[in-house]
C-alpha positions as a Markdown table, in Angstrom:
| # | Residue | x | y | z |
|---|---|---|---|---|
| 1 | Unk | -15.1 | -16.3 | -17.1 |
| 2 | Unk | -11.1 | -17.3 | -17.9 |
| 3 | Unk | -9.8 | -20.3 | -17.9 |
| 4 | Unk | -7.3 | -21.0 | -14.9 |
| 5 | Unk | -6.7 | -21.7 | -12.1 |
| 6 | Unk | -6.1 | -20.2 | -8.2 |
| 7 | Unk | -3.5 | -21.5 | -5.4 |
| 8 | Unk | -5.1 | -22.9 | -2.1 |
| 9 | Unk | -5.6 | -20.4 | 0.4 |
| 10 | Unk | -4.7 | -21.4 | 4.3 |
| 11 | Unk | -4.6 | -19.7 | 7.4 |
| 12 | Unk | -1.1 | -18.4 | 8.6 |
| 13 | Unk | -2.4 | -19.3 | 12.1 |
| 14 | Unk | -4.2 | -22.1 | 12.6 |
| 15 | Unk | -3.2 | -23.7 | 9.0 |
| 16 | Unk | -7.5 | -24.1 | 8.3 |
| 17 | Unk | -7.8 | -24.6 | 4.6 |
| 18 | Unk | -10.9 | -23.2 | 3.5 |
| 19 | Unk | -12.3 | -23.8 | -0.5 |
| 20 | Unk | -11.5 | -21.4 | -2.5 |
| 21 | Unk | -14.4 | -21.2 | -4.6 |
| 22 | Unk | -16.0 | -19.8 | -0.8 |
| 23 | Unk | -18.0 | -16.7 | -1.1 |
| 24 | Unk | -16.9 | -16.0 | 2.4 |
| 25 | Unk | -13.4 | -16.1 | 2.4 |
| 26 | Unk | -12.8 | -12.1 | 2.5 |
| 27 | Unk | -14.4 | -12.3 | 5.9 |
| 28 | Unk | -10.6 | -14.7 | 7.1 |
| 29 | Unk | -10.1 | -17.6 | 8.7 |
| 30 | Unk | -13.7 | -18.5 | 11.0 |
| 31 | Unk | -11.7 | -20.8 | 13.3 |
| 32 | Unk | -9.4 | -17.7 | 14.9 |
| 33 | Unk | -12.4 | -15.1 | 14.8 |
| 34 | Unk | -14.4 | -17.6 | 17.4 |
| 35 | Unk | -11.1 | -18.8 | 18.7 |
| 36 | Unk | -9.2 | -15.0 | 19.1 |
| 37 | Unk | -11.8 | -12.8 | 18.4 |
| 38 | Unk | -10.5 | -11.3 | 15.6 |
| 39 | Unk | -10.2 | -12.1 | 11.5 |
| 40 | Unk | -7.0 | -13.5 | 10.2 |
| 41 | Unk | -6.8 | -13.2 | 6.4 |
| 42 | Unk | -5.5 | -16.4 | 4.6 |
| 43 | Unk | -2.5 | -16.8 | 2.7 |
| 44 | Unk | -2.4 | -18.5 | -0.8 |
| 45 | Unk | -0.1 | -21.1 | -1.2 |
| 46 | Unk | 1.8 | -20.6 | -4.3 |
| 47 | Unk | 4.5 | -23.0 | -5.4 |
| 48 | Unk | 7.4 | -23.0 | -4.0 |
| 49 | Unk | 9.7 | -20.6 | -5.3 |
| 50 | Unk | 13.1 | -21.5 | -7.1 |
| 51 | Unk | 16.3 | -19.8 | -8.3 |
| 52 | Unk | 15.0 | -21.2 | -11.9 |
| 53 | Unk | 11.9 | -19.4 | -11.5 |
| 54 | Unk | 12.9 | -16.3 | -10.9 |
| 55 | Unk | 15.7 | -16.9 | -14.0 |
| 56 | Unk | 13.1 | -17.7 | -16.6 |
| 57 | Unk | 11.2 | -14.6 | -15.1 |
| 58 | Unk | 14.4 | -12.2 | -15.6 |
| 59 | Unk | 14.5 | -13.9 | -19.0 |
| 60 | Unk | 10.9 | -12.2 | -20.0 |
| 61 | Unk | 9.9 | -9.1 | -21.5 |
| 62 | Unk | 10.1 | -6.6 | -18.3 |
| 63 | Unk | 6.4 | -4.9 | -20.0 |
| 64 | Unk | 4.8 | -7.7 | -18.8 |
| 65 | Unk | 5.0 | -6.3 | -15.3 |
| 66 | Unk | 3.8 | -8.4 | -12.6 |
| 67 | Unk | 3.1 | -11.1 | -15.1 |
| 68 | Unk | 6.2 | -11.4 | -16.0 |
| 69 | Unk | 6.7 | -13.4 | -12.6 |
| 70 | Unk | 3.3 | -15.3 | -13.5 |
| 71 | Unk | 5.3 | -18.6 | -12.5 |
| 72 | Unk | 5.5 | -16.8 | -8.6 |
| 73 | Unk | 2.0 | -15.5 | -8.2 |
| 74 | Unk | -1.0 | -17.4 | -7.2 |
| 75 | Unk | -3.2 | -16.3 | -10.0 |
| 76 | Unk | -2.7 | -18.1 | -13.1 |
| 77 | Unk | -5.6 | -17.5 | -16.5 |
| 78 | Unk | -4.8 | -18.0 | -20.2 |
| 79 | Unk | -5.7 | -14.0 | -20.1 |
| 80 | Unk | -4.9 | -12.2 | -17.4 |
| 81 | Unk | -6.2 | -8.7 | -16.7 |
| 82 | Unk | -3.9 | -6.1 | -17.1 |
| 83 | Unk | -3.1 | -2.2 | -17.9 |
| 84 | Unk | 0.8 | -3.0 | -17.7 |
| 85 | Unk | 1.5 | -2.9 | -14.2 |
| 86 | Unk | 4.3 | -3.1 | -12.7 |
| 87 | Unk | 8.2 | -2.1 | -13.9 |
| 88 | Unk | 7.8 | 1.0 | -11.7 |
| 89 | Unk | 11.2 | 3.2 | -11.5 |
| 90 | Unk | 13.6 | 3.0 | -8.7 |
| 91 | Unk | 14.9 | 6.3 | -8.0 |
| 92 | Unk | 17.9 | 7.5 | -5.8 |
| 93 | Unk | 16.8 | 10.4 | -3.4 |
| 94 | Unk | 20.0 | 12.4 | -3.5 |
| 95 | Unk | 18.1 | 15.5 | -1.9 |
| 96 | Unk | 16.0 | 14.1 | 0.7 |
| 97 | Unk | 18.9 | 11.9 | 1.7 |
| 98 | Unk | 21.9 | 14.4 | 2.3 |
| 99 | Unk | 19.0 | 15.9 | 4.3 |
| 100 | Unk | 18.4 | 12.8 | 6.8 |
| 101 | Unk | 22.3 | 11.9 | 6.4 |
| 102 | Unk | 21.4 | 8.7 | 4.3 |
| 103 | Unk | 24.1 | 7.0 | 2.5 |
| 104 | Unk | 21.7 | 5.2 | 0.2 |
| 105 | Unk | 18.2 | 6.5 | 0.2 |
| 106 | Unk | 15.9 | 5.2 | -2.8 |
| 107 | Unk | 11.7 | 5.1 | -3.9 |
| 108 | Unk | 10.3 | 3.2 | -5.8 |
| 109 | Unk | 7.8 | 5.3 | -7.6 |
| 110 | Unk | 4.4 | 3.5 | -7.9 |
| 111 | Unk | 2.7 | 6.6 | -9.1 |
| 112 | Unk | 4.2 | 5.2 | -12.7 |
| 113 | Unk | 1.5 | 2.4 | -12.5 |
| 114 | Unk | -1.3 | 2.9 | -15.0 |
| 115 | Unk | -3.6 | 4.3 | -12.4 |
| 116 | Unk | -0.8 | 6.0 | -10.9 |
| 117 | Unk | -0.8 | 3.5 | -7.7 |
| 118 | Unk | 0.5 | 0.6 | -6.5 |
| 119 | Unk | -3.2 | -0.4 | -6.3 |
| 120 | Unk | -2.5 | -1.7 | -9.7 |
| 121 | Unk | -0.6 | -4.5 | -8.7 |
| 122 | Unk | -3.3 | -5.6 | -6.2 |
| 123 | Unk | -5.9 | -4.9 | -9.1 |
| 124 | Unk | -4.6 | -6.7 | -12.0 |
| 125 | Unk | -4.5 | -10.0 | -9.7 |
| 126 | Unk | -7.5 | -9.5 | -7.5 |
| 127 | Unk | -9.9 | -8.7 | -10.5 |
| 128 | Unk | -8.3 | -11.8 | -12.7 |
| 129 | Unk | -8.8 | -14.1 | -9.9 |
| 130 | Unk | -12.7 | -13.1 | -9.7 |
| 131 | Unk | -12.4 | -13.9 | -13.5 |
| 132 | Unk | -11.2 | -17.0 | -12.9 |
| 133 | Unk | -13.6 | -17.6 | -10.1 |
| 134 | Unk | -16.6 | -16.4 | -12.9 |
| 135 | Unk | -17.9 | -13.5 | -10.4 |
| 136 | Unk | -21.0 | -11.8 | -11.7 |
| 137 | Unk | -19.1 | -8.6 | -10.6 |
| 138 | Unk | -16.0 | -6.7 | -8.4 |
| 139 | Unk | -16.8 | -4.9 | -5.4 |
| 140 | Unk | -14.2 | -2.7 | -3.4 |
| 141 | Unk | -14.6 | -0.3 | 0.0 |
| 142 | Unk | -12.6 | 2.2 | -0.7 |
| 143 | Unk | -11.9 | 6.4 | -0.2 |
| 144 | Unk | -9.9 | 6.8 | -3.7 |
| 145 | Unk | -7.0 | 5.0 | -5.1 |
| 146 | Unk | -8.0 | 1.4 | -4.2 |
| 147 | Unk | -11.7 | 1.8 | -6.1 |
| 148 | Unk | -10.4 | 4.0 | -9.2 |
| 149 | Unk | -8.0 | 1.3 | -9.4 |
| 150 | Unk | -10.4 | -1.8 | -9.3 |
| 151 | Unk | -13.1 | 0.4 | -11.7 |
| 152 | Unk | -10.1 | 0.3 | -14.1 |
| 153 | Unk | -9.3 | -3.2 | -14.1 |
| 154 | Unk | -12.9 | -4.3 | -14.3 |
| 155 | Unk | -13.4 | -1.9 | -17.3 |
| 156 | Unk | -10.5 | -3.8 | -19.2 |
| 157 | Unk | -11.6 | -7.2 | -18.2 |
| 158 | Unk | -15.7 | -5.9 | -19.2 |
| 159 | Unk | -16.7 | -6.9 | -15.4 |
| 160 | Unk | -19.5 | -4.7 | -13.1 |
| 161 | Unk | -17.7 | -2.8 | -10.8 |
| 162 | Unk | -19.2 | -1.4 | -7.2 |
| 163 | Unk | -17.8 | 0.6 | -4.9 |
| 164 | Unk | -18.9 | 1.0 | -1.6 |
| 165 | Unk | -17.3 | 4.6 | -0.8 |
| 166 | Unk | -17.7 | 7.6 | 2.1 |
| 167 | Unk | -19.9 | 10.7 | 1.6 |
| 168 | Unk | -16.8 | 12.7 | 2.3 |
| 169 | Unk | -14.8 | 11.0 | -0.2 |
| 170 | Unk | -12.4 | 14.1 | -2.6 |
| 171 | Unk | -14.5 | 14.3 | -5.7 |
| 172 | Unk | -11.5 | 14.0 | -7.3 |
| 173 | Unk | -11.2 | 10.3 | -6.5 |
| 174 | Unk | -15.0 | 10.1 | -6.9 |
| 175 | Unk | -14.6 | 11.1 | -10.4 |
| 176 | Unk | -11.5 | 8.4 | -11.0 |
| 177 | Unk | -13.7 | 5.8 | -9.9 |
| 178 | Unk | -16.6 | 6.7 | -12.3 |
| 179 | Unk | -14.8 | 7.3 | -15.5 |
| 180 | Unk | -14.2 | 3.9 | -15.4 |
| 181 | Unk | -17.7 | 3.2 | -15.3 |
| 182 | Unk | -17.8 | 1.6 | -11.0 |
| 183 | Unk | -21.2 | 2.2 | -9.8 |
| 184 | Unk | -20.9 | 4.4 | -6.6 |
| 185 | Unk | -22.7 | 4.3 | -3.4 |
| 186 | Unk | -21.6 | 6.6 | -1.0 |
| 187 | Unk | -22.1 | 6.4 | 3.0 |
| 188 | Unk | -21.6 | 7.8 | 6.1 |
| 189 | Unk | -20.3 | 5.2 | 8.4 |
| 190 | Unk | -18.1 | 1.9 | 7.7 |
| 191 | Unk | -20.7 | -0.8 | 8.6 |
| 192 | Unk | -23.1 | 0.1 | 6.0 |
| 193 | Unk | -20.4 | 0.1 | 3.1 |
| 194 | Unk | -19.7 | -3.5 | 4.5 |
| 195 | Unk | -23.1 | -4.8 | 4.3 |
| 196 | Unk | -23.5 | -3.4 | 1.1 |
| 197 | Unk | -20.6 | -5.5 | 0.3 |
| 198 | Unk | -22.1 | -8.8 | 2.5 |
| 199 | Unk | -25.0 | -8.8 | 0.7 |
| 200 | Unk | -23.6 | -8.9 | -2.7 |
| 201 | Unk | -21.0 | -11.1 | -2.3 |
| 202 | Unk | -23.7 | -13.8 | -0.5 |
| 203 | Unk | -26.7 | -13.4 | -2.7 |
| 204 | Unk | -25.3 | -12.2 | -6.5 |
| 205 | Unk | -21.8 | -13.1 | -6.5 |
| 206 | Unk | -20.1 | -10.0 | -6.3 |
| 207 | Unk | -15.8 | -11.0 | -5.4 |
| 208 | Unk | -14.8 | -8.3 | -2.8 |
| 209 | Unk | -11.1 | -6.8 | -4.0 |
| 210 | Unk | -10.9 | -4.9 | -0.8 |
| 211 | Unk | -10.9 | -5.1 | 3.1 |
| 212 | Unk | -14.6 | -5.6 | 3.3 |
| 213 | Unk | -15.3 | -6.5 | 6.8 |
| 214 | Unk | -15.2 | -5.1 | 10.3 |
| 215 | Unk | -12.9 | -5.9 | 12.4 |
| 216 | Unk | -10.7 | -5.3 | 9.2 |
| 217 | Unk | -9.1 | -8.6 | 7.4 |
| 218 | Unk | -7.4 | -6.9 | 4.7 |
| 219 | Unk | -8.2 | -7.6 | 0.8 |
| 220 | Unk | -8.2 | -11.0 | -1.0 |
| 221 | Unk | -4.7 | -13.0 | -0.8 |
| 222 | Unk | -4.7 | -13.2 | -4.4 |
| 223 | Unk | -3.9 | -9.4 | -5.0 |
| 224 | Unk | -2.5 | -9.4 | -1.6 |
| 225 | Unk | 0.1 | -11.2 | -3.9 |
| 226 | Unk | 0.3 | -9.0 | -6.5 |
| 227 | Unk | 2.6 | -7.1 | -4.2 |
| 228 | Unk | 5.2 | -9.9 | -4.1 |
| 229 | Unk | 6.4 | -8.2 | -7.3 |
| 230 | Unk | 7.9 | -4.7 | -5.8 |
| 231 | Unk | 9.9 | -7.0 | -3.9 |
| 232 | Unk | 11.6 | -8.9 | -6.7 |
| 233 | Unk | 11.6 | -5.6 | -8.9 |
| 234 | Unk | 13.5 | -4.4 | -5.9 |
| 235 | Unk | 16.0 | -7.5 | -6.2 |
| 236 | Unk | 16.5 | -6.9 | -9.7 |
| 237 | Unk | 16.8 | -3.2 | -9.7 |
| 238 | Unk | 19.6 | -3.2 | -7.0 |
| 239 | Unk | 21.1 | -6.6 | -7.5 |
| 240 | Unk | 24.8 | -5.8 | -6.1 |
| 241 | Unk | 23.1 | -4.0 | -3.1 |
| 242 | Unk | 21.7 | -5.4 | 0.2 |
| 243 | Unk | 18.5 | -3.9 | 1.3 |
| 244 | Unk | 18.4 | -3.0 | 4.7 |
| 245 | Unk | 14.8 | -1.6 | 5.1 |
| 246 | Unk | 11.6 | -1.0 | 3.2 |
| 247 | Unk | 9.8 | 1.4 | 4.3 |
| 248 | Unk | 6.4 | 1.2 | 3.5 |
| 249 | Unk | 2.8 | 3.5 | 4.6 |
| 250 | Unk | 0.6 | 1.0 | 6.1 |
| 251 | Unk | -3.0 | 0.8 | 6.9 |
| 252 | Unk | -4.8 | -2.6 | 6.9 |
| 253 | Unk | -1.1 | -4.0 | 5.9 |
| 254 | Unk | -1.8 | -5.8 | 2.2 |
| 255 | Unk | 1.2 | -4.0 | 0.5 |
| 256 | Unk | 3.6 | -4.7 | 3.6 |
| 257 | Unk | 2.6 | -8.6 | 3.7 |
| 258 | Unk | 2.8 | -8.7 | 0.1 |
| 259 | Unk | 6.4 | -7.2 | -0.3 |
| 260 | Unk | 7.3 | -9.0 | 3.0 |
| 261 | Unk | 5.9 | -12.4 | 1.2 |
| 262 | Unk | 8.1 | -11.2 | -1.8 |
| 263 | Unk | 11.3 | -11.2 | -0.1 |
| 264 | Unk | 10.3 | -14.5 | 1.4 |
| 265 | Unk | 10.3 | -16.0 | -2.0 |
| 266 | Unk | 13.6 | -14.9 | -2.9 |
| 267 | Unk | 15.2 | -16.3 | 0.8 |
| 268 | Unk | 13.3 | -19.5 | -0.4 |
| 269 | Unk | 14.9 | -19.6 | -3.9 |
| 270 | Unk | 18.2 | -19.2 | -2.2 |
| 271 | Unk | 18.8 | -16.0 | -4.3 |
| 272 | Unk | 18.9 | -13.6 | -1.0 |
| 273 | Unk | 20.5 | -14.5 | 2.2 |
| 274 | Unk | 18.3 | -12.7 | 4.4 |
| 275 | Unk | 14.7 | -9.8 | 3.8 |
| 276 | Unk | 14.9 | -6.6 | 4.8 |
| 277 | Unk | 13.6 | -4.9 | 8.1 |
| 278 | Unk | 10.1 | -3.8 | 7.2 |
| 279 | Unk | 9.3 | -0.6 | 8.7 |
| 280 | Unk | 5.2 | 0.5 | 8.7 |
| 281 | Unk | 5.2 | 4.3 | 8.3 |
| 282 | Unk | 1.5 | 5.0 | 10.0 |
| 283 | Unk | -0.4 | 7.7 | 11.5 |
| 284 | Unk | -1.9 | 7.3 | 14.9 |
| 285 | Unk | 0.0 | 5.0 | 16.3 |
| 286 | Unk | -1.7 | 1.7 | 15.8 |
| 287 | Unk | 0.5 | -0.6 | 14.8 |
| 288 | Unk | 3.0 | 0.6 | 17.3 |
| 289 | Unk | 1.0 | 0.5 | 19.7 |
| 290 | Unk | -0.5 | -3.0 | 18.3 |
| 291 | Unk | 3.1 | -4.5 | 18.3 |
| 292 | Unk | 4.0 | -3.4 | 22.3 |
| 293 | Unk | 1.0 | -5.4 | 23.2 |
| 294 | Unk | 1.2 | -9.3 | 24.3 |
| 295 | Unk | -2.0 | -9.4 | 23.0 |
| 296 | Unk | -3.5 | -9.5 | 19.9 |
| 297 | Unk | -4.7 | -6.1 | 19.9 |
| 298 | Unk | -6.0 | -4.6 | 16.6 |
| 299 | Unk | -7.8 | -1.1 | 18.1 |
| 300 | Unk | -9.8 | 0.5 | 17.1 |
| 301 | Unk | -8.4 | 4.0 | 18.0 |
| 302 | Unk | -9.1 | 7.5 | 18.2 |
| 303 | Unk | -8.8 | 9.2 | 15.3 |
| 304 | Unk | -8.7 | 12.5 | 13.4 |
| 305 | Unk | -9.0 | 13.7 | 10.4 |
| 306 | Unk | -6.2 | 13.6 | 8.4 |
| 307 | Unk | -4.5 | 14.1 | 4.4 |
| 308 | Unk | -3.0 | 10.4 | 4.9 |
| 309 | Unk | -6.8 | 9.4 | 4.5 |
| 310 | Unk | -6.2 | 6.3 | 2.3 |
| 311 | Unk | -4.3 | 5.0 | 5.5 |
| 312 | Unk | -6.4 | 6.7 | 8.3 |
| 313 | Unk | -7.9 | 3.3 | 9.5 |
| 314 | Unk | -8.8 | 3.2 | 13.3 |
| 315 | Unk | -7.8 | -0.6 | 13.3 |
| 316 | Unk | -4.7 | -2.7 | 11.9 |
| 317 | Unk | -4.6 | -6.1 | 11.0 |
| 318 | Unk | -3.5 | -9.4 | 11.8 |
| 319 | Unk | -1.6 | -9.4 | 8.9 |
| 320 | Unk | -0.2 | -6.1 | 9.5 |
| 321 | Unk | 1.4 | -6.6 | 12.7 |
| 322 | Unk | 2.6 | -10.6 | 11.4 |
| 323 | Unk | 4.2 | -9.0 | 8.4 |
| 324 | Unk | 6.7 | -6.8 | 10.4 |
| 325 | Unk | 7.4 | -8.7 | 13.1 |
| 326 | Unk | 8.3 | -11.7 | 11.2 |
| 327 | Unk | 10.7 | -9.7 | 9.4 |
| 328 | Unk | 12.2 | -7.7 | 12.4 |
| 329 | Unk | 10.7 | -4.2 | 11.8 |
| 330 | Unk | 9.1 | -1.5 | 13.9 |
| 331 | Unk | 6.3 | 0.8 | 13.3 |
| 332 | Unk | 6.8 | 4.6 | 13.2 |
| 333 | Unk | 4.6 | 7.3 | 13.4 |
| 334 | Unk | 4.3 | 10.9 | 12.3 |
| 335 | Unk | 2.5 | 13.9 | 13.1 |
| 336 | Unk | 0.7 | 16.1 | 10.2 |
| 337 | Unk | 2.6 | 18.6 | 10.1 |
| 338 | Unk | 5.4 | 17.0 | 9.6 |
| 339 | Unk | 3.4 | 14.7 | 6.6 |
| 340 | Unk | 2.7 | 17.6 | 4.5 |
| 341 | Unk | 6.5 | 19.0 | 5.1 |
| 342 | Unk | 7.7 | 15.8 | 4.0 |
| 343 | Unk | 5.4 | 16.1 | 1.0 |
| 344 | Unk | 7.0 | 19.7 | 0.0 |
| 345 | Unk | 10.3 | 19.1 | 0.6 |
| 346 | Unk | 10.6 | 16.0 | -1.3 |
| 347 | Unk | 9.0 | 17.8 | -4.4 |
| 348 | Unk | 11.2 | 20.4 | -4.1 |
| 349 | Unk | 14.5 | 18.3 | -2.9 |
| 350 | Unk | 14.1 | 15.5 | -5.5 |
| 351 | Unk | 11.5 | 17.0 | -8.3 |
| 352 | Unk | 8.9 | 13.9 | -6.8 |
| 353 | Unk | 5.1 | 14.8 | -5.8 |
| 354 | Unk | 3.5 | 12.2 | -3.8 |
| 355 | Unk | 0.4 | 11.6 | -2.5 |
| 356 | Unk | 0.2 | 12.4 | 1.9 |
| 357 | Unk | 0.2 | 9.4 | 2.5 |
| 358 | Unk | 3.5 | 8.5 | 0.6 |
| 359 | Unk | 4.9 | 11.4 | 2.5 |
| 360 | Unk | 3.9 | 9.6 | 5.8 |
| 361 | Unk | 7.4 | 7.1 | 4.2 |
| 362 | Unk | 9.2 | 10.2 | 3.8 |
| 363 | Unk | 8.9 | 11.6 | 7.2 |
| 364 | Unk | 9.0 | 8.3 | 8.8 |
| 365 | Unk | 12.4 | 7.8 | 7.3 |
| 366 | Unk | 13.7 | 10.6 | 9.0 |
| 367 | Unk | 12.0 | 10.0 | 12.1 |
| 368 | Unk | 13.9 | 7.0 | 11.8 |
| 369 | Unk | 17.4 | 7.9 | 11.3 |
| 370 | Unk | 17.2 | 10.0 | 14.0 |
| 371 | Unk | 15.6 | 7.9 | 16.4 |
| 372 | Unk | 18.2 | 4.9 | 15.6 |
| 373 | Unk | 15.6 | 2.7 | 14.3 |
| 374 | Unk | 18.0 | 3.1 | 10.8 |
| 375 | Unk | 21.5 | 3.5 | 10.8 |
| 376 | Unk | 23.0 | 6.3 | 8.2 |
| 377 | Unk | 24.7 | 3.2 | 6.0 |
| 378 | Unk | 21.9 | 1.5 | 5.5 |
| 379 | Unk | 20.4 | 1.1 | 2.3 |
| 380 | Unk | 16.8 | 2.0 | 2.3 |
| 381 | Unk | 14.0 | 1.9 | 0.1 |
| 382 | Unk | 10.6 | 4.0 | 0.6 |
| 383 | Unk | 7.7 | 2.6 | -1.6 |
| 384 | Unk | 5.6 | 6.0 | -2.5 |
| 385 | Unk | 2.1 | 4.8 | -3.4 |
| 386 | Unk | 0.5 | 7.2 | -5.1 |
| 387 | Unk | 0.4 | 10.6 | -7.1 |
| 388 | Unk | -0.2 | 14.3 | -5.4 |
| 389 | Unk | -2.4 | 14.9 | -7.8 |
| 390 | Unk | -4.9 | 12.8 | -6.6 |
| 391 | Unk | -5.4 | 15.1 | -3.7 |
| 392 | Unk | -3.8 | 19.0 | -4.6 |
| 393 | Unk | -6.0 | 21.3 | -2.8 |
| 394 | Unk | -5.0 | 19.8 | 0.3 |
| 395 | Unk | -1.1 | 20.6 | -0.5 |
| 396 | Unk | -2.2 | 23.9 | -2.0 |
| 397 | Unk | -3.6 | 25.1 | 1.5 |
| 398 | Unk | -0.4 | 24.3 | 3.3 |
| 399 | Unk | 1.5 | 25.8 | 0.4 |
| 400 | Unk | -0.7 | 28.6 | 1.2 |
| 401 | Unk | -0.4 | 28.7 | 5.0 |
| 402 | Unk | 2.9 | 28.7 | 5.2 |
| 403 | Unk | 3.5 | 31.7 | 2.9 |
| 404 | Unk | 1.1 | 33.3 | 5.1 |
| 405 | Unk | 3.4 | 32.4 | 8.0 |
| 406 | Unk | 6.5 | 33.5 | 6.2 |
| 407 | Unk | 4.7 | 36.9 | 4.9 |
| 408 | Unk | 3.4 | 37.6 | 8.9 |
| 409 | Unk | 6.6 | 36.7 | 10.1 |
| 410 | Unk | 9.0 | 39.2 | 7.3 |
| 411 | Unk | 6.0 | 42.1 | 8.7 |
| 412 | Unk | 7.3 | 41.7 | 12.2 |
| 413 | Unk | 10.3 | 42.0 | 11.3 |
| 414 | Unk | 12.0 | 45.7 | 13.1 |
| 415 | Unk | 13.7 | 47.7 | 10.8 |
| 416 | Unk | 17.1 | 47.3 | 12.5 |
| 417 | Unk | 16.3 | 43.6 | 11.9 |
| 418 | Unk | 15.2 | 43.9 | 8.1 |
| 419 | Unk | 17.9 | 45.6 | 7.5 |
| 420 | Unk | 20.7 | 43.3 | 9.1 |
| 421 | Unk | 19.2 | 40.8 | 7.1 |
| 422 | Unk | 19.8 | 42.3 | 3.3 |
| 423 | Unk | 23.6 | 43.5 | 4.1 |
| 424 | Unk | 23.8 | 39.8 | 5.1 |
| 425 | Unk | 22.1 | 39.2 | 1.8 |
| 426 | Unk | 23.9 | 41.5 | 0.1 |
């Protein structure tokens, strides 16, 4: 157990308060699920942010990553857990952005994390908070980069780690998570990995550092929080620049409430005049859909399989949908085709391979421009999440298919054809 402390946590709704030491606070706030119906995850209440704060933090060494802004985050411990997180490059996308007509088109490359995702950020504070709160272990419901990420964390902080995972998870992500040492249990539906999770966390302990509950909540506000930190890398890394948009993939919505919460930090310090528009880059539709309702409608809905899998949820989240409209954004969705395109071209445009589901940003940027949702001046930033080599036999096959295409296509060809084609060459 480390000695330290944890912010208060409270409801963005309905302000209920609950105490933090409450083994039942990843379920969210029990006053809106019997009032609304659905799970609102709380907030924690860090203190309030200052221009002096984020000086002394610029002051620090920048290889303390996120805990460089310590001061910021709602986690504090006289050791906190970490792999060096944070610090991730911000890159200028000079290909992919002649291509959309962008005037300033940037990522910020999360891959760079030691885990190569932005999970990291989430990790490093969720696991030192269960620390702090002297779990017995860390538990995590996740397809991949979320659970090798938490396995990693608890390793270096000598915690248990379980992950409550799919049957049809990549073994490639299986083995991430088991190198590390996380006990895996595999399963075919989503309500047994949950009670897995319920039990453990009522009757031995276990701290949940995931979305652990159905309808989904979204994971624990303390490495919700951990996000907070893109935002003011983005501050520092572009400080004579406005941001106009982040553009971020979103499933259950922890990284977009966390950078969202980031930029509301720096309004509150009075360093920024205003956040950027938040956009959600999604498959399916959910959130879009979620945000044209007047209710609060969370799904689920219908589904496919897709290569965006670590964001293939059928539901959003409260949080989701709060984080974007409180910051004037929009949701945009993309097809798979145009996903895996995204994927290739940005490799081969910009010398970046992301995972799918950082490719959903990609192609939701352009979907964007055209659409109107951006403007070509705008200065935008797309967070990528993760590696493609978590997942490269799935961008393999479309490699793959699409030389097959091109080979079928150059055999049709007519010789008249062919041959108007290599004079034009020629």
């Amino acid at each position: 157990m480390a000695h330290g402390w944890l912010a208060k946590l409270e409801c963005p709704r309905c302000c209920y308060r609950p105490e933090v030491k409450d083994a039942a606070n990843y379920l969210g706030c029990p006053r809106c699920r019997a009032e609304i119906g659905i799970p609102v995850n709380y907030l924690a209440m860090s203190a309030p942010a200052t221009g002096e704060k984020f000086d002394k933090a610029l002051a620090r060494d920048p290889n303390l990553g996120i805990w460089r802004w310590e001061s910021l985050l709602p986690v504090h411990s006289e050791a906190p857990i970490t792999l060096g997180e944070g610090n991730t490059p911000l890159i200028r996308l000079d290909g992919v952005g002649k291509r959309s007509k962008a005037g300033s088109l940037y990522l910020k490359n999360e891959a760079s994390n030691p885990t190569w995702t932005h999970k990291d950020r989430l990790s490093a504070a969720a696991v030192t908070a269960a620390s702090v709160l002297g779990a017995s272990a860390v538990v995590a419901a996740s397809t991949g980069n979320h659970g090798a990420s938490i396995a990693a964390y608890a390793a270096r902080g000598n915690m248990r780690c379980i992950i409550s995972t799919y049957t049809w998870a990549p073994e490639t992500m299986r083995t991430l998570m088991e190198v590390y040492g996380a006990e895996v249990h595999g399963f075919e539906r989503s309500e047994q990995r949950y009670e897995m999770i319920a039990v453990g966390a009522a009757e031995s302990g276990w701290y949940p550092c995931s979305n652990s509950t159905w309808p989904p909540v979204g994971s624990p506000p303390y490495g919700v929080d951990g996000y907070k930190t893109i935002a003011y890398e983005l501050w520092e890394q572009l400080p004579n620049q406005s941001i106009d948009a982040v553009v971020v993939p979103t499933g259950y919505g922890d990284c977009i409430r966390g950078i969202a919460r980031g930029f509301d930090d720096l309004r509150e310090a009075g360093v920024v005049d205003y956040s950027p528009k938040l956009i959600a880059a999604e498959v399916f539709g959910k959130i879009s859909r979620s945000l044209r309702s007047s209710s609060n409608d969370l799904g689920p809905e219908s589904v496919h399989p897709t290569t965006a899998f670590s964001i293939s949820n059928e539901c959003t989240t409260y949080q989701a949908l709060d984080a974007v409209r409180s910051n004037g954004g929009r949701a945009v969705s993309v097809s798979e085709e145009d996903i895996l395109g995204a994927q290739v071209d940005l490799a081969r445009l910009d010398g970046l391979y992301v995972e799918a589901s950082s490719a959903v940003a990609v192609a939701a940027v352009q979907q964007a421009f055209r659409s109107g949702i951006l403007h070509h001046d705008d200065t935008v930033v797309l967070v990528s999440t993760s590696s493609g080599l978590k997942d490269p036999g799935t961008t393999a096959e479309f490699l793959a298919q699409r030389k097959r295409r091109s080979d079928v296509g150059a055999s049709d060809a007519t010789p008249s054809q062919s041959d108007g084609i290599q004079r034009a060459d020629v």
